[in-house]
C-alpha positions as CSV (number, residue, x, y, z in Angstrom):
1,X,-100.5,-30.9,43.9
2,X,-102.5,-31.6,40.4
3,X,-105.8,-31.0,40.3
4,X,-108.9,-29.2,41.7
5,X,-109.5,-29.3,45.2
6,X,-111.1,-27.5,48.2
7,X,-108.3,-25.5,50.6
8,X,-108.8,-24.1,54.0
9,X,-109.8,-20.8,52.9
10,X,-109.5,-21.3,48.6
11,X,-110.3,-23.6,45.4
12,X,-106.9,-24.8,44.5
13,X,-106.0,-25.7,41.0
14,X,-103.1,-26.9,40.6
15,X,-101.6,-25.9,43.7
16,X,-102.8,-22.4,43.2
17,X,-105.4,-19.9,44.7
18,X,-108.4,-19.9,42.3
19,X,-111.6,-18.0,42.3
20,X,-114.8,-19.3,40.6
21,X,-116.2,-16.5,38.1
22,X,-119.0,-19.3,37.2
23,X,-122.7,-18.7,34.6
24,X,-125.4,-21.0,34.5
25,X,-126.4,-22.2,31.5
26,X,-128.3,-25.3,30.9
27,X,-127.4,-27.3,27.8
28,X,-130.9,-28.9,27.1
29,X,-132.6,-25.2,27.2
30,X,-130.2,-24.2,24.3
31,X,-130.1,-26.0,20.7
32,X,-127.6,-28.0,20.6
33,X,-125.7,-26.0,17.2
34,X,-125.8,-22.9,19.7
35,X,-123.5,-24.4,22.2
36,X,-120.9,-22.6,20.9
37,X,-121.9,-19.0,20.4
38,X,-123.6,-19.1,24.7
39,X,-120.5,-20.7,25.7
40,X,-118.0,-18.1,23.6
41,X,-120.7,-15.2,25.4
42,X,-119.8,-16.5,28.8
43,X,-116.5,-16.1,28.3
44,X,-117.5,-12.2,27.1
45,X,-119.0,-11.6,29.6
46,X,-115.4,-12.6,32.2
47,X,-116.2,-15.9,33.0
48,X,-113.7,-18.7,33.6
49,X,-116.6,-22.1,34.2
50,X,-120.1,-23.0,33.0
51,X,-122.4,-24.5,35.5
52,X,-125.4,-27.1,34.6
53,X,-128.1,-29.2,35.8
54,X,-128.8,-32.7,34.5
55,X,-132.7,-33.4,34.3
56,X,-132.9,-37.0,34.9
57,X,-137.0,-37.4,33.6
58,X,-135.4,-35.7,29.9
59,X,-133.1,-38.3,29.8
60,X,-134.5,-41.6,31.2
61,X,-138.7,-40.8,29.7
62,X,-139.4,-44.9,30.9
63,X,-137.7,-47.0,33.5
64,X,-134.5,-48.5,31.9
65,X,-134.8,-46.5,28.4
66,X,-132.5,-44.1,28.1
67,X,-132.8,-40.8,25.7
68,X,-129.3,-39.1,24.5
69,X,-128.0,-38.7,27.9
70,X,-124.8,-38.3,25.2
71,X,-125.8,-34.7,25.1
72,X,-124.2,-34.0,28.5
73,X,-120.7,-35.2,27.3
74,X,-121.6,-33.2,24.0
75,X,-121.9,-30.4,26.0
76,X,-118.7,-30.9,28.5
77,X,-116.8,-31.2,25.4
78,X,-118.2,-27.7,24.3
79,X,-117.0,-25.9,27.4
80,X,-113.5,-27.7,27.4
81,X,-113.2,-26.4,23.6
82,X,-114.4,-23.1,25.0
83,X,-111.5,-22.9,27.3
84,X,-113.8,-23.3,30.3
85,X,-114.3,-25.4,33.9
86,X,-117.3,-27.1,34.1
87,X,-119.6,-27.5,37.5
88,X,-122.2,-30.5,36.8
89,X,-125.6,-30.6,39.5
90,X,-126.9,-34.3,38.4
91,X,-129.8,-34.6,41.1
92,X,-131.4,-37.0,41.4
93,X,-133.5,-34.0,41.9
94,X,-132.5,-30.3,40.2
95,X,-135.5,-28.1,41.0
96,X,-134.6,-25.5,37.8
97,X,-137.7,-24.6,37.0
98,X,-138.2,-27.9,35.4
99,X,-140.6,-30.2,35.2
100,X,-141.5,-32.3,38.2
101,X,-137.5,-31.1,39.3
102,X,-136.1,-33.5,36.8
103,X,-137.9,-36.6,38.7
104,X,-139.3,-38.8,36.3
105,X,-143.4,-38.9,36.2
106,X,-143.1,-42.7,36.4
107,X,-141.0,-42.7,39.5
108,X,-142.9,-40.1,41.5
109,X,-145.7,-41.5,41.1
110,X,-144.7,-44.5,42.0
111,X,-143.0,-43.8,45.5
112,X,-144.5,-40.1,45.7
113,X,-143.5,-39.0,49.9
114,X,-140.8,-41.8,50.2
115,X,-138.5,-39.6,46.9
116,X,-135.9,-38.0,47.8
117,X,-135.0,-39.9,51.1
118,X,-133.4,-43.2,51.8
119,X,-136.5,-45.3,50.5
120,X,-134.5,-48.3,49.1
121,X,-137.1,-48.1,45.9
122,X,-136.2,-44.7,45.0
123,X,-132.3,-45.5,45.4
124,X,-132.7,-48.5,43.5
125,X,-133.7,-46.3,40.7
126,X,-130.9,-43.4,41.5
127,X,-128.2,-46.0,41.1
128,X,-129.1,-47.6,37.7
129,X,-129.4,-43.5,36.5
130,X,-126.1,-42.9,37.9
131,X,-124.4,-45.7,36.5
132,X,-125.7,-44.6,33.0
133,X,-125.1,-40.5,33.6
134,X,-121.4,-40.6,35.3
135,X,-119.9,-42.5,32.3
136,X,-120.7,-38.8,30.7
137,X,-118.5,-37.2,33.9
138,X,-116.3,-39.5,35.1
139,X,-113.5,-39.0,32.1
140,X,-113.8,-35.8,31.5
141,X,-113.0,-35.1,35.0
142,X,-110.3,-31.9,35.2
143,X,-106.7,-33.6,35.5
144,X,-107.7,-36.3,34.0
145,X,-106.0,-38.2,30.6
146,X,-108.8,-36.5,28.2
147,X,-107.9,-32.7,29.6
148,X,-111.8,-32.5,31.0
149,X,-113.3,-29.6,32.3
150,X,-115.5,-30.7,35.7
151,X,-114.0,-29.7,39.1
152,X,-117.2,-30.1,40.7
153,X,-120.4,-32.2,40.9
154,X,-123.0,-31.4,43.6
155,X,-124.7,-34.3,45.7
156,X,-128.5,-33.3,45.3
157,X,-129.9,-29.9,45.2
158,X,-130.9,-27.3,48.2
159,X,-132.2,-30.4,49.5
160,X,-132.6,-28.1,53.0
161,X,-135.6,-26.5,51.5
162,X,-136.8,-30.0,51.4
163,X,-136.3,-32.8,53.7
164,X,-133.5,-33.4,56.8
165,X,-132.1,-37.0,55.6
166,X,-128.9,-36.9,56.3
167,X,-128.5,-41.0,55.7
168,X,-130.2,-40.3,51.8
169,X,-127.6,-37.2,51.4
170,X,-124.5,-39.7,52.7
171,X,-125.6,-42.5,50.2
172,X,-125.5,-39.8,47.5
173,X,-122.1,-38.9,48.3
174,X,-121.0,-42.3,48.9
175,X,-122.9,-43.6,45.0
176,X,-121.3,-40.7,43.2
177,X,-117.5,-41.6,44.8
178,X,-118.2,-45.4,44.2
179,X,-119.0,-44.1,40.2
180,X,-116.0,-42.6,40.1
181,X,-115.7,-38.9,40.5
182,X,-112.7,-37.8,42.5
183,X,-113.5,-33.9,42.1
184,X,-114.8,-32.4,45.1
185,X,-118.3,-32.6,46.2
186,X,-120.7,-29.9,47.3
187,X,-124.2,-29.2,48.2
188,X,-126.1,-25.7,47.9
189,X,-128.9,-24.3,50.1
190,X,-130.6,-21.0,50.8
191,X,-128.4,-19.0,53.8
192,X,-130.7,-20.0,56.6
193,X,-130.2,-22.5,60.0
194,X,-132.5,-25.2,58.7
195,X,-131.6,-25.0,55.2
196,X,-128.0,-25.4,56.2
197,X,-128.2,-27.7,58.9
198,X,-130.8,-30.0,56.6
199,X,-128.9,-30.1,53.3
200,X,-125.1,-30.2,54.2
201,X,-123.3,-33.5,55.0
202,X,-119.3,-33.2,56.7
203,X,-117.2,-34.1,54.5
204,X,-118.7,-32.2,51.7
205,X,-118.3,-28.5,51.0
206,X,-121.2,-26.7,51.2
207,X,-122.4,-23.5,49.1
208,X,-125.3,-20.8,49.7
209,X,-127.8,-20.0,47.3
210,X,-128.6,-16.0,47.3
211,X,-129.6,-12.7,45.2
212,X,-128.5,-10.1,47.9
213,X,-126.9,-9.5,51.1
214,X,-123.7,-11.5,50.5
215,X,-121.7,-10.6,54.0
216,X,-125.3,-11.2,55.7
217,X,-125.2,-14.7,54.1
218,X,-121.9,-15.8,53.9
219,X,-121.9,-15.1,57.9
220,X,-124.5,-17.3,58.8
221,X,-122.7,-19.6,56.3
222,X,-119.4,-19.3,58.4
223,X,-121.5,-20.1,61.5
224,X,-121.7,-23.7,59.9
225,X,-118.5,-24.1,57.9
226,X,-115.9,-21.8,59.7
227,X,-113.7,-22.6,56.8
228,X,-113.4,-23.6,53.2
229,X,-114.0,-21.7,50.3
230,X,-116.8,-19.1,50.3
231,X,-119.3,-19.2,47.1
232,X,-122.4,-18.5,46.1
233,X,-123.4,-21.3,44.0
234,X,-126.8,-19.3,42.8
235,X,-126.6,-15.6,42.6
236,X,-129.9,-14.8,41.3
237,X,-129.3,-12.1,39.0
238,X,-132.9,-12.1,37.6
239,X,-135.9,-14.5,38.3
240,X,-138.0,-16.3,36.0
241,X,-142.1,-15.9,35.0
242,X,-145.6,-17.4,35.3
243,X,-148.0,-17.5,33.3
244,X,-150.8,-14.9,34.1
245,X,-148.3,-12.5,36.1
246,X,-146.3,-9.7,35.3
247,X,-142.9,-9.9,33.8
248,X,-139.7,-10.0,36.3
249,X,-136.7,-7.0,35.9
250,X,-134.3,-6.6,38.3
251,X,-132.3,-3.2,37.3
252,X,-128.7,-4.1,35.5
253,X,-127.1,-1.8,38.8
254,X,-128.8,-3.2,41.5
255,X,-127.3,-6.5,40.6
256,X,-124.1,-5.8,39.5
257,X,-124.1,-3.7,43.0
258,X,-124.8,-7.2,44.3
259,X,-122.1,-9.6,42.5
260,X,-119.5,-6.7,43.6
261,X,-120.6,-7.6,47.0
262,X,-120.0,-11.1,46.7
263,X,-116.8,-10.8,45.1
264,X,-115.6,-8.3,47.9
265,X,-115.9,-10.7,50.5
266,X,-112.8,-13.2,48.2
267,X,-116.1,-15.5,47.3
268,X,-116.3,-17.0,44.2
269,X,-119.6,-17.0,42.1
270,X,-122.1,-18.4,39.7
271,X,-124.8,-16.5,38.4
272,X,-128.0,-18.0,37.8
273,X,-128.9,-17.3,35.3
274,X,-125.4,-16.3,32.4
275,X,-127.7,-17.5,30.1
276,X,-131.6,-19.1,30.3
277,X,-132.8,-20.3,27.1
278,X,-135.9,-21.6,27.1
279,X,-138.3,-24.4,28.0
280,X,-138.7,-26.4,24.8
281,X,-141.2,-29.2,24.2
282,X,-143.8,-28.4,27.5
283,X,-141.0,-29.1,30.0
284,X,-141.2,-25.7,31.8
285,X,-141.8,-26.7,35.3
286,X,-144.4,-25.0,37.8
287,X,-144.6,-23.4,41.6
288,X,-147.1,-23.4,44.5
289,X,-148.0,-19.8,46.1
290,X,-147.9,-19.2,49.6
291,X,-145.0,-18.5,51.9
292,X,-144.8,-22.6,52.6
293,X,-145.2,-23.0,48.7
294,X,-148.2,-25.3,49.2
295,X,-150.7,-22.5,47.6
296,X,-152.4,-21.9,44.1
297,X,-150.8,-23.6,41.1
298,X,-148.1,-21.0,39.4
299,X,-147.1,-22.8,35.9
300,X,-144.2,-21.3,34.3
301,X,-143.7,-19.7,31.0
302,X,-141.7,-21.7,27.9
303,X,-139.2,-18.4,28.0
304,X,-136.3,-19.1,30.6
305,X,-134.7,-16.0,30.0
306,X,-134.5,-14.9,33.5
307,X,-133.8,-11.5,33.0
308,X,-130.4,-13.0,32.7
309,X,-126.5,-10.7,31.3
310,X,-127.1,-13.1,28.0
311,X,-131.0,-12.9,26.4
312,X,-132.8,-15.9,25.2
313,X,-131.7,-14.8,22.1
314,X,-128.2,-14.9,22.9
315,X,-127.5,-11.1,22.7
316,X,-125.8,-9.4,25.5
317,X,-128.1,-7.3,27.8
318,X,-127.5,-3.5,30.1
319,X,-127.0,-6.5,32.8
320,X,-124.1,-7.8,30.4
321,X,-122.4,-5.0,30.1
322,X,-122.6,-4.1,33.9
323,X,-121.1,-7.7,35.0
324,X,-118.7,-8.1,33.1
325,X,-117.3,-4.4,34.2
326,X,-117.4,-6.1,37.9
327,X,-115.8,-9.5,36.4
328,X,-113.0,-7.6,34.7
329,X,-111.5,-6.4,38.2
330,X,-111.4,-10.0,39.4
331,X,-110.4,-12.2,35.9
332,X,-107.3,-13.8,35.8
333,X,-106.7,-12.4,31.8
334,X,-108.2,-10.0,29.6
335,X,-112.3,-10.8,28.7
336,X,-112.1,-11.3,25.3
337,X,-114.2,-9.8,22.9
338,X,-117.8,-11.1,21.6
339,X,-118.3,-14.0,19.3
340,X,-120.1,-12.9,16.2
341,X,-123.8,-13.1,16.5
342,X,-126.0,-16.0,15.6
343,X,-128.1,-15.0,12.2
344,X,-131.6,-13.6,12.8
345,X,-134.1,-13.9,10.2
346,X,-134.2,-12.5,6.7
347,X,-137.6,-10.8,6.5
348,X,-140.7,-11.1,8.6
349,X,-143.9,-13.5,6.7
350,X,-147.1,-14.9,8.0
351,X,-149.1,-17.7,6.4
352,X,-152.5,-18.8,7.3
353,X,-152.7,-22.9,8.3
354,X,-155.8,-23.7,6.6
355,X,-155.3,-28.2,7.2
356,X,-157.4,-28.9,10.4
357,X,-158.0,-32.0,12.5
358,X,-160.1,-32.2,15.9
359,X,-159.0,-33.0,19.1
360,X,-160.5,-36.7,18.8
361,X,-159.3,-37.4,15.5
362,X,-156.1,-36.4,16.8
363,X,-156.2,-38.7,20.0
364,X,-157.7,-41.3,18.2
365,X,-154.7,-41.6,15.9
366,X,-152.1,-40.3,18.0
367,X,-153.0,-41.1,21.7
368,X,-152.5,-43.8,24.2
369,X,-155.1,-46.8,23.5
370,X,-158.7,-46.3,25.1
371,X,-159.0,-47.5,28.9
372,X,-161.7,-48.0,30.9
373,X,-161.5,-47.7,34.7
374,X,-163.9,-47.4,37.9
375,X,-162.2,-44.1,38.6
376,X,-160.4,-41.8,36.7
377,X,-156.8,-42.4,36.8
378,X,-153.9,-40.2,37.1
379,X,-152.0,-38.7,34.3
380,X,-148.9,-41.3,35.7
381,X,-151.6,-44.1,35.8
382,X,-152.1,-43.9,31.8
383,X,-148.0,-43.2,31.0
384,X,-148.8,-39.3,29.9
385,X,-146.2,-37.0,31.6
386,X,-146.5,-33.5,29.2
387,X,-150.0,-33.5,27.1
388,X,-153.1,-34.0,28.3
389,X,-155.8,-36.8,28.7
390,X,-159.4,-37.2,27.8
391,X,-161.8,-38.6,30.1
392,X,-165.0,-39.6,29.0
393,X,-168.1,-40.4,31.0
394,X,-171.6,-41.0,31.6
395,X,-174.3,-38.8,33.9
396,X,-177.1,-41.5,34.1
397,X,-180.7,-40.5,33.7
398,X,-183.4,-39.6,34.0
399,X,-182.5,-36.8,36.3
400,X,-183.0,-33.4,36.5
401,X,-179.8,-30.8,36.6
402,X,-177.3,-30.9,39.5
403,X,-173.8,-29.7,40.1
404,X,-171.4,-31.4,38.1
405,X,-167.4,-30.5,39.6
406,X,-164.0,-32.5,40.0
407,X,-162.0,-33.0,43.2
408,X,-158.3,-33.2,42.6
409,X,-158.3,-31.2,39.6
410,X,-154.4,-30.6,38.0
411,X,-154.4,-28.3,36.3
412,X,-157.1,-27.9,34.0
413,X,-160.3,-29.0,31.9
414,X,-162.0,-28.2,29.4
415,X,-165.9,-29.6,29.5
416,X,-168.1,-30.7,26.8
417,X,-171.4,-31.9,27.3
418,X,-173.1,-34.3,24.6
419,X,-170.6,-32.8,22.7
420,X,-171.2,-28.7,23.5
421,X,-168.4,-26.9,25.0
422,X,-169.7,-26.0,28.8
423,X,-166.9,-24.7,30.3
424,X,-163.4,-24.3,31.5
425,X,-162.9,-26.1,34.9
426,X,-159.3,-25.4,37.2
427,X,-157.9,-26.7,40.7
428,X,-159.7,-22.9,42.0
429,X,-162.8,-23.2,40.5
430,X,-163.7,-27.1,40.3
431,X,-167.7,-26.7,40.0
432,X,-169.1,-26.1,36.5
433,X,-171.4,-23.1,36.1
434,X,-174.5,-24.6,34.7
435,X,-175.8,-27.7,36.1
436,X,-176.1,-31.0,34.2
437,X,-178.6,-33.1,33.7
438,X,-178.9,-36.9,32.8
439,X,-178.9,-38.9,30.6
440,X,-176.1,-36.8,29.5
441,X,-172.2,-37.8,27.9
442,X,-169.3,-35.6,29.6
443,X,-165.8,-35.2,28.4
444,X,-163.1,-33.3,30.6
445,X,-159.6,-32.8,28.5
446,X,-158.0,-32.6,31.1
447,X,-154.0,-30.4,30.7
448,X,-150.9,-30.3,33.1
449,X,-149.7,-27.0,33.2
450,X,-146.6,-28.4,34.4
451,X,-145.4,-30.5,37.2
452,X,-144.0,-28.6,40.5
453,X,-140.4,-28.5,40.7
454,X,-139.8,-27.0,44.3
455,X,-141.1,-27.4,47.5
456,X,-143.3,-29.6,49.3
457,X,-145.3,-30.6,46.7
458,X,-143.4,-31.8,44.2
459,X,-143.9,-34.9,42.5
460,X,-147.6,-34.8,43.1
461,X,-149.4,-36.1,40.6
462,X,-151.3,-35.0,37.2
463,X,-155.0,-35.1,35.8
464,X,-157.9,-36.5,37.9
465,X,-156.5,-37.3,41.3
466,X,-160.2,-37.5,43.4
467,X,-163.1,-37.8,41.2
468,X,-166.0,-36.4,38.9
469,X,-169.2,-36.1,41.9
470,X,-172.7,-35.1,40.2
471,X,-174.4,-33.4,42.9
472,X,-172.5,-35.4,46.4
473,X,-172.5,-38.8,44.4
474,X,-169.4,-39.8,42.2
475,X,-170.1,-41.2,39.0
476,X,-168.1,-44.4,38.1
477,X,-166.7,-46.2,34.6
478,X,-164.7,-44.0,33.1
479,X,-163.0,-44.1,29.4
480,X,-160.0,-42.7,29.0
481,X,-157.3,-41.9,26.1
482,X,-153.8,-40.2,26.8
483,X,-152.1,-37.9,24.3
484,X,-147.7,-37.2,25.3
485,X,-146.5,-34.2,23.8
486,X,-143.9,-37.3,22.4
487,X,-146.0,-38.4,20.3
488,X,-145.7,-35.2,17.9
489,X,-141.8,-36.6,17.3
490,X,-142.8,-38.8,14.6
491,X,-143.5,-35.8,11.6
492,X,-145.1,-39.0,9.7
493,X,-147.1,-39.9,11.9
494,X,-148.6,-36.1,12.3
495,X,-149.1,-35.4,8.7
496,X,-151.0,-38.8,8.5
497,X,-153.6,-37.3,11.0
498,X,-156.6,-36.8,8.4
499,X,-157.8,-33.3,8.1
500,X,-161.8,-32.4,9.3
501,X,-164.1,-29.9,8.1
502,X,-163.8,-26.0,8.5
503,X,-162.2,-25.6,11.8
504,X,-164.2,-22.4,12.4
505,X,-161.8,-21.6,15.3
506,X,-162.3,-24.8,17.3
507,X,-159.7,-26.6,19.2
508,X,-157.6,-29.2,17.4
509,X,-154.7,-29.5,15.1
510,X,-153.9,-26.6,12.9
511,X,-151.1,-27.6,9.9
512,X,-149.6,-25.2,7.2
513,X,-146.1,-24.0,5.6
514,X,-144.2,-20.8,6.0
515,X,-142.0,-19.9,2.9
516,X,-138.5,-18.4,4.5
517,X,-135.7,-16.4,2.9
518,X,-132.9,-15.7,5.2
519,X,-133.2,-18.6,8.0
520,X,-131.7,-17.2,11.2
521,X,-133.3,-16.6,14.9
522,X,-137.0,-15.5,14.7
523,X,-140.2,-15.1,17.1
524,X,-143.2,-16.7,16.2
525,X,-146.4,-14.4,16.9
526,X,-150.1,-16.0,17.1
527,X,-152.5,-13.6,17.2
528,X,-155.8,-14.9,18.1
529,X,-154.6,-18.0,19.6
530,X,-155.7,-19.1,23.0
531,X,-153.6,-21.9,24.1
532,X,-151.6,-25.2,23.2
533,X,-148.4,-26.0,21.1
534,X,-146.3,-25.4,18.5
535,X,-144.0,-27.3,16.3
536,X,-141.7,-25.6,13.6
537,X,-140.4,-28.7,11.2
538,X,-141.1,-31.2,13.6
539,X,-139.7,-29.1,16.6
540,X,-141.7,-28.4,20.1
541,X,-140.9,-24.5,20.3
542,X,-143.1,-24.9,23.8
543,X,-146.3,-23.4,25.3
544,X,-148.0,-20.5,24.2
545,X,-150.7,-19.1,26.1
546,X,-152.9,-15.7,25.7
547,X,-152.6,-15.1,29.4
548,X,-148.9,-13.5,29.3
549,X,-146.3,-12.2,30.0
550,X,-144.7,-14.1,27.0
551,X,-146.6,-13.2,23.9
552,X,-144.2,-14.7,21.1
553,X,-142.0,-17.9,21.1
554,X,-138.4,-17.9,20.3
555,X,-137.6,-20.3,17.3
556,X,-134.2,-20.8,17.2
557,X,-132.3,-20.4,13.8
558,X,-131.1,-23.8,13.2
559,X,-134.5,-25.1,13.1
560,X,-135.6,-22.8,9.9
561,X,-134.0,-23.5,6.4
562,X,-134.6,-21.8,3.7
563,X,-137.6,-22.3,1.6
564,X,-140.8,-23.7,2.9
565,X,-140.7,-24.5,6.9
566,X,-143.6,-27.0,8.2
567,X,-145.9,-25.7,11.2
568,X,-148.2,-27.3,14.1
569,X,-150.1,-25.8,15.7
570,X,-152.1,-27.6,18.8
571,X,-154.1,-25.2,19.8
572,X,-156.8,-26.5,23.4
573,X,-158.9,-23.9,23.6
574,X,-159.9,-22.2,20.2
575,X,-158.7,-19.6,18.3
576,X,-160.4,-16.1,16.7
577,X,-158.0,-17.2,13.7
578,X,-155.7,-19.4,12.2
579,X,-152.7,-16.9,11.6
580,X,-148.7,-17.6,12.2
581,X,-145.8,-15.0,11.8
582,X,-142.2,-14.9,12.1
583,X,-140.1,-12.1,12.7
């Protein structure tokens, strides 16, 4: 029989036994002109398919408009030139790290408790996204007349560490056949009893998620499915970082001990991460702390590489090296030999970016119009999903100094009073330090740090969700201006942002050149800074932050050229200086 299909005990392609030898690698985490080279690394490193996730909220940014959800068939192309399978994990909902878990802002906020379940709103929504996203998958299904690579898509995503609706899970299923793919189905949850027994539909094969103990696992697995194929669909080979925590290694033999395991048992596997890349234009996503995941905010970094075989660089790790020695036994033909690395940069420079504009000037000209409200709204209330939002109000007076704090902070503020800077306010320590008193003028700009993307908590919502109390008594009329991270995709529009006075450090937007000989892969230090944004030629590199781990951001080389390269720098906090460097 033709095709790729699920046997009693196998995958079956074509008729014949196949293992999986599957890396993760997520084609909007890696420029687009480096497909090539992380795809040609996968196959290095003895793997026969690429895995990826599709994040709906990247591709659909309002209801109805649609933003080069092309890139997805792009990318399929890529692996099929690459001599690879292709697995495809479209959601609705992907989790990854990502913000909000792929959900768009304007559709969580809208049906926030009732996503991911069979609210007929939040369906209504899935279908018109599928019926746009599977005309990416449908023809280049494997077997098909184009020779595509997917032989797998996966209804939804450990939805078992979520929610228990089995009729929402069956509707997936049932949406994605009516769309047209004929390859099997799957769904992937953490080895547990309730994960398994909440995620899984009959009918569709079902995959555990795992970085250890695979005969543990794959027994309690067995318990649910007594037959089918066995796979890991996540063997997390490394784990990601947040910001303000330490860096996370896992030791190249401990887990190549563990993929031998998993391969021992006639599993097949994907390791999550082959490759991570990195979290471009503020999309990185964020986790709650506690064992339920309900805890203190834990935003992640821009770096995705995940301690993963394949840097963000693209350069092959001790991990590499120690996988594909495991991989080898189990490949069907010889690993072939590395692609030729990407170019790295010439020679390090630096350049001081003297042109300065304040944070009002800069929401003035670039942010959503002013509103006013009784309240302050949510970040979803005002259309900002990545940026950050100004509130402005009043502290009548006379009256002498009292408490001034924020319920429902997310994530963070910074204060000014009649114009001073007064503090730094956060969801852990809402109360500002010195007491205010009226008749006084307070702005909060107000930051997400990045939308949860797992457990019980995602979707919830950004900015101002309670209100701004003086003392026990809430104060009302509220003016409010919005400024997307988006709005820095128009280079015209940024360079017609008029430059201020001496920025003596402060906050605001910070623009200069670098003059580059040798464009290639570089890191891009800022000593000094504190936190914000960067833009090299008019593209979001992502977060930086002076709270670590990461303390550089990965430019990758087809955004330099040679010659003079344009930089932004959108910096919240202020800075000790006004210094950039690539190396």
């Amino acid at each position: 029989m033709d095709g790729f299909r699920v046997g009693e005990d196998d995958f079956e392609l074509d008729g014949r036994p196949v293992r999986l030898l599957s890396g993760a690698l997520h084609y909007f985490r890696v420029h687009e002109e480096q497909w090539g080279h992380r795809l040609a690394m996968l196959r290095a490193l003895g793997l026969n398919c690429v895995e990826t996730y599709v994040p709906w909220n990247l591709h659909e940014p309002e209801p109805g408009s649609y933003r080069d959800v092309g890139a997805l068939g792009r990318f399929l192309d890529a692996a099929r030139d690459a001599g690879l399978w292709a697995i495809v994990r479209p959601g609705p909902y992907i989790c990854a790290e990502w913000e909000n878990g792929g959900l768009p802002h304007w559709l969580t906020g809208a049906v926030g408790a009732r996503a991911r379940s069979r609210d007929e709103e939040f369906l209504g929504h899935v279908r018109r996204w599928f019926g746009r996203l599977l005309r990416e998958v449908v023809p280049r299904q494997y077997g098909g007349p184009g020779g595509g690579p997917v032989i797998m898509v996966q209804v939804e995503n450990e939805y078992g560490s979520y929610g228990s609706d089995h009729v929402y899970l069956r509707l997936l299923a049932e949406l994605l056949r009516a769309g047209g793919v004929r390859v099997p189905l799957f769904t992937s949850d953490g080895p547990e009893d309730h994960m398994l027994t909440g995620g899984s539909v009959p009918g569709v094969l079902a995959t555990a998620n795992f970085g250890s103990g695979a005969r543990a696992a794959f027994a309690v697995l067995r318990e649910h499915r007594p037959s089918g194929p066995l796979m890991c669909m996540e063997f997390w080979c490394g784990w990601f970082d947040h910001w303000g925590a330490e860096h996370v290694v896992r030791e190249a033999g401990d887990a190549a001990a563990a993929l031998a395991e998993i391969l021992e048992c006639g599993a097949s596997v994907n390791l999550y991460m082959a490759h991570g890349g990195t979290n471009f234009a503020g999309w990185a996503g964020a986790n709650r702390g506690g064992a339920l995941h309900d805890g203190p905010l834990q935003p992640d970094v821009t770096s995705y590489d995940y301690d993963a075989p394949i840097d963000e660089y693209g350069r092959p790790t001790a991990k590499f090296w120690a996988f594909r020695e495991v991989l080898a036994r189990y490949a069907a033909e010889p690993v072939p030999e590395l692609p030729a690395p990407p170019p790295v940069l010439g020679a390090p420079v630096s350049a001081t970016l003297g042109d300065w504009a304040s944070l009002d000037t800069v929401v003035e000209r670039l942010g959503t119009p002013e509103s006013e409200h009784a309240v302050p709204p949510a970040f979803e209330e005002v259309g900002v999903d990545r940026g950050l939002v100004r509130y402005a109000l009043t502290v009548p007076g006379p009256r002498r100094p009292f408490p001034l704090s924020v319920q429902g902070l997310r994530d963070r503020a910074v204060v000014y009073v009649d114009g001073e800077r007064a503090g730094v306010l956060t969801e852990e320590s809402p109360v500002l330090q010195r007491p205010v008193a009226g008749h006084a003028r307070v702005e909060l700009w107000v930051e997400s740090l990045g939308r949860v993307n797992y457990g019980p908590r995602t979707g919830e919502r950004k900015g101002i969700v309670g209100g701004v109390l003086h003392e026990r008594q809430y104060l009302h009329g509220v003016r409010v201006r919005g400024l997307r991270l988006d709005a820095f995709d128009t280079a015209s529009a940024v360079r017609a942002v008029p430059a201020g006075g001496p920025a003596e450090g402060r906050p605001g937007l910070y623009r200069g050149t670098l003059s580059v000989c040798g464009a290639g892969d570089a890191s891009l230090e800022l000593p000094g800074w504190t936190r914000g944004f960067v833009w090299v030629n008019g593209f979001n590199l992502g977060r930086y932050w002076s709270a670590g781990p990461q303390t550089s951001l990965y430019v990758p080389g087809p955004v330099l050229r040679e010659g003079v390269n344009e930089v932004w720098v959108l910096e919240f906090e202020g800075t000790s200086g006004a210094a950039v460097g690539l190396s």
